[in-house]
C-alpha beads as a LAMMPS data file, in Angstrom:
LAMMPS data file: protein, C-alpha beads

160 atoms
159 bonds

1 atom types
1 bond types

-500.0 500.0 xlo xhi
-500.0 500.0 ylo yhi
-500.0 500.0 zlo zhi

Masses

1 110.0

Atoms # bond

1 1 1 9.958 11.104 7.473
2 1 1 9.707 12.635 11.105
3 1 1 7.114 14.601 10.021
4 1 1 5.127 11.975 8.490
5 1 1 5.538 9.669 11.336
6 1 1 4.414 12.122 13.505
7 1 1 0.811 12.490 11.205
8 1 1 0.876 8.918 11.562
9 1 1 0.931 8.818 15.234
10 1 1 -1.943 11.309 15.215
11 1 1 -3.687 8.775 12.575
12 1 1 -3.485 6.135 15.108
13 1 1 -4.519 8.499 18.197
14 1 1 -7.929 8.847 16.090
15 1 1 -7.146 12.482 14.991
16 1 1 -7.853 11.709 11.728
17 1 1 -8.924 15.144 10.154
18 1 1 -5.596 16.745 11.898
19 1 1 -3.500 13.408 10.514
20 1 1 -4.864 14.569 6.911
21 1 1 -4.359 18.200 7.341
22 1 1 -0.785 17.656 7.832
23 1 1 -0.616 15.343 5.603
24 1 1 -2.038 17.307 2.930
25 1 1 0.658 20.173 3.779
26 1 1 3.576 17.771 3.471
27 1 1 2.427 16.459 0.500
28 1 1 2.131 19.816 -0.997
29 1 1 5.967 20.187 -0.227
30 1 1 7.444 17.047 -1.773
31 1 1 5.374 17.237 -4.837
32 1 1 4.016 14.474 -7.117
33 1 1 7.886 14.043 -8.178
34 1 1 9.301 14.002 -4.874
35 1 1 11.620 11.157 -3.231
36 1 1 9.133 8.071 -4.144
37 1 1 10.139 6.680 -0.372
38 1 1 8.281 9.232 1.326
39 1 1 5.230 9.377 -1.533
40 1 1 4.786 5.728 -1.282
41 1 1 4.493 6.281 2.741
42 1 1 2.690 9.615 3.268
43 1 1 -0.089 8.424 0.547
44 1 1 -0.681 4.690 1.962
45 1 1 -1.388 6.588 5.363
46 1 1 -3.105 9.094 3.860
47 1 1 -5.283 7.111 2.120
48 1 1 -6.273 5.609 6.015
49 1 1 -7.156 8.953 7.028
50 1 1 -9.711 9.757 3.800
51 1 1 -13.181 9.214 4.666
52 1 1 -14.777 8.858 1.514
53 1 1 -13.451 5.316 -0.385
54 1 1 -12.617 6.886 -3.865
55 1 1 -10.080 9.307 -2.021
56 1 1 -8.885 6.114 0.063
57 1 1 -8.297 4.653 -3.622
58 1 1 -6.496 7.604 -5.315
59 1 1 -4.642 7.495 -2.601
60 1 1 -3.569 4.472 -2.274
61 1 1 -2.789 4.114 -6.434
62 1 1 -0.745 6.978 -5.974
63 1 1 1.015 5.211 -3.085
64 1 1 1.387 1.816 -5.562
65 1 1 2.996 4.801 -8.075
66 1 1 5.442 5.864 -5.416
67 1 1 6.534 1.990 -5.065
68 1 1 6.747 1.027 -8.694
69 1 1 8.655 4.557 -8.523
70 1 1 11.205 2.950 -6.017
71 1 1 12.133 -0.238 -8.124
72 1 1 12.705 1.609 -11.056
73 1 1 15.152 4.056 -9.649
74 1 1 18.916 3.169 -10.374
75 1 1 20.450 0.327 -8.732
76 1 1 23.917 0.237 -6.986
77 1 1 25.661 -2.274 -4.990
78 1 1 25.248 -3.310 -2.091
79 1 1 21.818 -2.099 -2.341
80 1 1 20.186 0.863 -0.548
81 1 1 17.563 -0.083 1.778
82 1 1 14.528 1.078 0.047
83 1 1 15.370 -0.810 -3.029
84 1 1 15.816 -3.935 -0.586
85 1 1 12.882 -3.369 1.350
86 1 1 10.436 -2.210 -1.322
87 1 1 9.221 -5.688 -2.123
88 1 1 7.673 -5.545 1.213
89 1 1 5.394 -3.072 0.218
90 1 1 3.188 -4.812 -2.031
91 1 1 1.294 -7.133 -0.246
92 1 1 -0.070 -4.223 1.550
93 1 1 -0.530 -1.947 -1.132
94 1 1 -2.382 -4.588 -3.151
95 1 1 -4.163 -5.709 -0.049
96 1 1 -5.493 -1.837 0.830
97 1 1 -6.475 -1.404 -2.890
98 1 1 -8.523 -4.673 -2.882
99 1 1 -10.247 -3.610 0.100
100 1 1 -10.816 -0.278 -1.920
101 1 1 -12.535 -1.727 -4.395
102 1 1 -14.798 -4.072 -2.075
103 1 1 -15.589 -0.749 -0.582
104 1 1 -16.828 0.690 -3.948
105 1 1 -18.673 -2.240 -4.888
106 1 1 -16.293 -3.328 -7.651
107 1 1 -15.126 -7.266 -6.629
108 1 1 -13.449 -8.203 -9.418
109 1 1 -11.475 -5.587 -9.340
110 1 1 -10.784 -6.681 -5.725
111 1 1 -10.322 -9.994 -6.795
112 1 1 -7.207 -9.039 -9.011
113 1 1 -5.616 -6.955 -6.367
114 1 1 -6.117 -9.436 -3.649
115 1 1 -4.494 -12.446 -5.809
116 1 1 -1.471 -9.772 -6.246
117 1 1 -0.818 -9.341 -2.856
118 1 1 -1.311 -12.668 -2.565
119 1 1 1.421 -13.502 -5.300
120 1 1 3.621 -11.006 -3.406
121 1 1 3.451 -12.232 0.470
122 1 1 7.184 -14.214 -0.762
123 1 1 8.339 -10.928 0.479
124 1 1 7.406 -10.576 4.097
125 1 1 9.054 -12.501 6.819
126 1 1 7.722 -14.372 9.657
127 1 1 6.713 -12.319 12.037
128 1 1 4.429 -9.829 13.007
129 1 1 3.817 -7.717 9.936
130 1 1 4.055 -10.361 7.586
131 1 1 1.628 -12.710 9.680
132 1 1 -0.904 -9.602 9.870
133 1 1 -0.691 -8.992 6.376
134 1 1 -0.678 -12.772 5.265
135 1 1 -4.386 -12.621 7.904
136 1 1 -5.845 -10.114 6.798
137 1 1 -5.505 -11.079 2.736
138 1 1 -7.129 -14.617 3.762
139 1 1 -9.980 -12.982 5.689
140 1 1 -10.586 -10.670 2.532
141 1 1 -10.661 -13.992 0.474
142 1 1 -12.894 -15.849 2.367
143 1 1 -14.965 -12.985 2.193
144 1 1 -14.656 -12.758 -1.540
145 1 1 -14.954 -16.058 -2.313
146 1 1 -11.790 -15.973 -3.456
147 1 1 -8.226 -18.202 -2.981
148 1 1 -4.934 -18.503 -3.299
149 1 1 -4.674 -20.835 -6.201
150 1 1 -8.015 -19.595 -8.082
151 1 1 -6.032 -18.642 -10.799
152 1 1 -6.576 -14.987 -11.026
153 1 1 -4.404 -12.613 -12.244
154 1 1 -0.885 -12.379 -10.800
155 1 1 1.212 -9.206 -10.304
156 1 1 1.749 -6.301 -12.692
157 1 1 4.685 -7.274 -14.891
158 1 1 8.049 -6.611 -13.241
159 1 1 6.499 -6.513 -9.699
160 1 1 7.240 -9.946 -7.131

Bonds

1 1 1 2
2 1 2 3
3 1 3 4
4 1 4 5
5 1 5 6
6 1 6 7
7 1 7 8
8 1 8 9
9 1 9 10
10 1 10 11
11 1 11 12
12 1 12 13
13 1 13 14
14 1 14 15
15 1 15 16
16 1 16 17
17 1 17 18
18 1 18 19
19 1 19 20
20 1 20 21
21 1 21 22
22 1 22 23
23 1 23 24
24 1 24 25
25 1 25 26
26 1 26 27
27 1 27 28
28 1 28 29
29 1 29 30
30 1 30 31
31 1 31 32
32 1 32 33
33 1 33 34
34 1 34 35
35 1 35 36
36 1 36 37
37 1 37 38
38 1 38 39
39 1 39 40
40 1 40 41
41 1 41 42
42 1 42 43
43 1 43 44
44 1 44 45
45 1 45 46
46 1 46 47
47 1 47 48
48 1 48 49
49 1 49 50
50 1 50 51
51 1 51 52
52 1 52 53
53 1 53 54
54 1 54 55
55 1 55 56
56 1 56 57
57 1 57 58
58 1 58 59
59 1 59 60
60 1 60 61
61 1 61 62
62 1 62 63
63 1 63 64
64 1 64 65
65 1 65 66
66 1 66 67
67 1 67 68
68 1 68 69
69 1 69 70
70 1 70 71
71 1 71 72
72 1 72 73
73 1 73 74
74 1 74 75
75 1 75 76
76 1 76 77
77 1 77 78
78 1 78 79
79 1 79 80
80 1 80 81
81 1 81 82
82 1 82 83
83 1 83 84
84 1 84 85
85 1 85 86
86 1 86 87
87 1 87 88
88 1 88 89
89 1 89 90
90 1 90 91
91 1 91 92
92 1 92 93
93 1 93 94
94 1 94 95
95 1 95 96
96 1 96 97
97 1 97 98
98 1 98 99
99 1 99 100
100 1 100 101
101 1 101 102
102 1 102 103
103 1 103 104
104 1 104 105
105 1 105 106
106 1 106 107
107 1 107 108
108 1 108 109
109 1 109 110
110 1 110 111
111 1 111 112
112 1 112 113
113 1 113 114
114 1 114 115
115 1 115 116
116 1 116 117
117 1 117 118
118 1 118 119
119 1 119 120
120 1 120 121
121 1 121 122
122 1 122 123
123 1 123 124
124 1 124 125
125 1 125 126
126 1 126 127
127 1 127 128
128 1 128 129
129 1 129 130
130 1 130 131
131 1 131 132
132 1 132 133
133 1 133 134
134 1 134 135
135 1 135 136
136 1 136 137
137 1 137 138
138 1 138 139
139 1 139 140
140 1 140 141
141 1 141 142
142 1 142 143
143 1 143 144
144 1 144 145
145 1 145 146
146 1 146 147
147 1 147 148
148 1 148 149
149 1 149 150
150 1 150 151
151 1 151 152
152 1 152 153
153 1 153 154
154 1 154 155
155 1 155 156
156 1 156 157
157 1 157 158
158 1 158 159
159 1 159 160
């Protein structure tokens, strides 16, 4: 995770071809079966550093994978923090794969994705993140035409 954080803080620097290069290397190393924790992180910012949308979309599907991944690992009590925390996850994931889609000219496939992370914003608390995330899934609705109670599709069966 140090090393992915530290991709991510070139990311956000602007060094976005450097960000991907060592991203690429440490996803080499963990492997499309490695711990889904650090899958479901390294490919949602990888997908951020991509510069052509249909990478930015396989990457952030295989970041969804990496989630979905996390909830179905075994349970124990008291639970581990990823398995608490993972619900978290999918308003953004949902939210960057609708904007995906708007990106690649395919809105109803935005539509469901947005109405997903839509159904899924239960999970995030009130403050920062969840307030940003919560934001930027209205702007993308107002800019789809698109609402909260428009009756699209919910989540993926099993997911919040």
């Amino acid at each position: 995770m140090t090393r992915i954080g530290q991709a991510i803080i070139l990311l956000h620097a602007g060094d976005r071809e450097e960000a991907r290069n060592r991203l690429g290397d440490i996803w080499r190393e963990i492997g499309e079966e490695g711990d889904a924790l650090h899958r479901c992180t390294l490919a949602h910012y990888m997908a951020d550093a991509q510069d052509d949308p249909a990478d930015e979309l396989a990457w952030d599907l295989r970041a969804l994978h990496a989630a979905d991944g996390l909830r179905q690992e075994p349970i124990t009590l008291p639970l581990p923090k990823p398995h608490s925390a993972v619900r978290v996850f999918y308003p953004s994931l949902h939210l960057n794969l609708a904007a995906d889609y708007v990106k690649l000219r395919r809105p109803e496939a935005a539509r469901i994705h947005l109405a997903r992370a839509r159904a899924a914003t239960g999970a995030l608390s009130d403050d920062g993140y969840g307030d940003g995330v919560r934001a930027a899934i209205s702007r993308l609705e107002l800019r789809l035409g698109s609402g909260p109670d428009e009756g699209r599709p919910g989540p993926f069966p099993g997911q919040p």
